[in-house]
N, C-alpha and C positions, 0 to 999 in steps of 0.2 A: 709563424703561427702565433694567435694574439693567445698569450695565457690568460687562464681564467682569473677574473676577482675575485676579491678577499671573500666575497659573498655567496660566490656562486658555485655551482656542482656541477660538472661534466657528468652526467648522467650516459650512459652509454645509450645508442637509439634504440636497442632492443625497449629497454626500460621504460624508454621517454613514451614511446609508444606504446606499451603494455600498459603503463597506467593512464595515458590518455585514453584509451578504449575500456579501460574499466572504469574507470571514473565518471566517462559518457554514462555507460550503460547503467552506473547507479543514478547519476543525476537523471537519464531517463524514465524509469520508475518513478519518479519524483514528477517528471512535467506528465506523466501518461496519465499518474491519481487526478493530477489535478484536469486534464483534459475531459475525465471520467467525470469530475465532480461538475466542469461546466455543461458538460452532455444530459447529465440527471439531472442538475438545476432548472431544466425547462421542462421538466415533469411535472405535467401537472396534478394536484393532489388526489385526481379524480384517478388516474390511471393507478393500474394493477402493480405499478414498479415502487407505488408507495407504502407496500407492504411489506419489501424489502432497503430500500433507500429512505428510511425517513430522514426529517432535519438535523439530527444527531449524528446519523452515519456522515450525512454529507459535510459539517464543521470537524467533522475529525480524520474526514477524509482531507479537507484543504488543508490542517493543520500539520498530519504528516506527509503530504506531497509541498509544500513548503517549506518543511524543517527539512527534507531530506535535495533540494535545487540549493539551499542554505548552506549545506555542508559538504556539501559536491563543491561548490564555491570556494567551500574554505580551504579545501585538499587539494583543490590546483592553485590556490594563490600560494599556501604553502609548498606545494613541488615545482613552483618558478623560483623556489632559494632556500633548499632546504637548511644550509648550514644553519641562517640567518632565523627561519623563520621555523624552525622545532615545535614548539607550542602549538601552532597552525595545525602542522602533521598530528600529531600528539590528539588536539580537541578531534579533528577529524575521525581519527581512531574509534576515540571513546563514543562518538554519536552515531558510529555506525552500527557499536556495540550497543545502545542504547535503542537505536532504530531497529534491532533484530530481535530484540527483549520487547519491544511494544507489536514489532509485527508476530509473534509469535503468541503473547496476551489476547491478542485481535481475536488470534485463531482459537485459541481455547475458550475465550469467550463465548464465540458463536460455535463451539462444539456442542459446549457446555449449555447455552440457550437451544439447542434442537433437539437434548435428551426427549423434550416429551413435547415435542411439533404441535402435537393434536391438541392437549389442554390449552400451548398456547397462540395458536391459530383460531383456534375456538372464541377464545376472551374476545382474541382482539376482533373477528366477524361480530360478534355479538356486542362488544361496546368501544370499540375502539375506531375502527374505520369507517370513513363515512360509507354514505348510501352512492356515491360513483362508484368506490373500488370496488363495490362488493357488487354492484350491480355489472360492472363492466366483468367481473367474473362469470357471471350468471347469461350473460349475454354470448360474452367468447364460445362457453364451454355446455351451453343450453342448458344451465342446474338452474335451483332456484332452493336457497338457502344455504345452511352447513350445512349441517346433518339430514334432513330433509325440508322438504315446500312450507315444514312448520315451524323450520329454527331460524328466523330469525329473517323471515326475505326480503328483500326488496321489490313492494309493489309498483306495479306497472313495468317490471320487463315482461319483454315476450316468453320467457323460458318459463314465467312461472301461471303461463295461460292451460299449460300442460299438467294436470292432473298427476300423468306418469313419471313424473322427471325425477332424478335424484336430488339431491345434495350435492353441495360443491367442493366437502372435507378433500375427495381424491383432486381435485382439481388442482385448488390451493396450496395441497402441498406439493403436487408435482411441480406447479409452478414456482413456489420459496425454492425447491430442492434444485430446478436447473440453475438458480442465480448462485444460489450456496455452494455449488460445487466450481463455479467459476469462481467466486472468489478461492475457496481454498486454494484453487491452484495458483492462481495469481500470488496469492501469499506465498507459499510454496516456493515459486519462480523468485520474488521477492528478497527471501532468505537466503536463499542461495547466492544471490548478485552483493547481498550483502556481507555473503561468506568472502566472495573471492577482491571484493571491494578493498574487507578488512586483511586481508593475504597482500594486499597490490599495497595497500598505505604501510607496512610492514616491510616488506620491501625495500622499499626507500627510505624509512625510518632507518633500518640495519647499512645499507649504500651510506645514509647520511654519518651514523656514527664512523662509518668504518673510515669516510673523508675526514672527519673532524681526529680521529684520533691521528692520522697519519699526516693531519698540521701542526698537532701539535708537537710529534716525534722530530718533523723536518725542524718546527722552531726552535725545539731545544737542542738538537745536532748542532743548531748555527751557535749558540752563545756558549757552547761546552768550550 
């Protein structure tokens, strides 16, 4: 049987394979954001999803589904040798930790932006979004304005030919609130992969020391 290199770790295959499946499954995360960010990039500004995905979400969305395919990379280059390659394991660590401190900021963030929906669903109907999303609301959902036919419509849809129609306040926010709730969970699912990611780098970090001290015990038996 060939003995292993000065460099190399006999990882037992329970191991090899535990972190290979974890490590996919965080670098997946990572290529699904970014999947997510080319799918919403073809929206167009007209449509209703730009109420929710504006150009800010989507650069911070490609920047943490980048950073996080980035550091997947660096966790399997370092558990191809970990003796050798400690720092590798080690940065992978800390950016997992880093990456579950910004997905959880994300999440407080937009907790914290929906305390008061209606003021700000309000602004943005009345001077923020153009005359498509607000129209394409008014269309889907047969309203014609916010609050009613007199805040704020967009003339020449058909909805607002209707005297009797409402406002589209219930609309709009039923519609932010179905995307909002997907992402939380998303996040959610997120953290967690980033819990057991940082458990699996851990792992190997503790296999790694445990090889490294018991070469150096073998090399000082030999010159005693």
């Amino acid at each position: 049987m060939r003995k292993p290199g000065p460099h190399a770790l006999e990882l037992t295959l329970s191991t090899r394979i535990a972190f290979g499946l974890i490590t996919s499954c965080y670098m997946a995360t990572g290529v699904y954001v970014l999947a997510v960010c080319i799918y919403f990039a073809q929206t167009s500004s007209t449509s209703r999803r730009a109420v929710i995905i504006t150009p800010n979400i989507l650069a911070t969305l490609i920047t943490a589904g980048s950073y996080t395919v980035t550091t997947a990379l660096i966790g399997i280059y370092g558990s191809l040798s970990p003796i050798s390659r400690k720092p590798h394991l080690i940065a992978y660590a800390f950016s997992i930790i880093l990456n579950m401190f910004v997905s959880t900021c994300i999440g407080m963030w937009m907790w914290v932006r929906t305390l008061d929906v209606h003021s700000m669903y309000a602004y943005n109907w009345r001077h923020v979004w153009p005359n498509g999303v607000r129209r394409g609301f008014q269309d889907t959902n047969t309203c014609c304005g916010y609050l009613s036919p007199l805040d704020s419509p967009v003339q020449g849809s058909h909805s607002c030919l209707n005297k009797d129609v409402y406002g589209c306040m219930v609309f709009v926010q039923t519609y932010a609130q179905g995307y909002l709730s997907y992402v939380y969970t998303w996040l959610f699912v997120f953290v967690v992969v980033d819990v057991v990611a940082l458990l699996g780098v851990l792992v190997v970090l503790v296999v790694r020391n445990d090889e490294e001290r018991l070469r150096w015990s073998r090399a000082n038996a030999i010159f005693r």
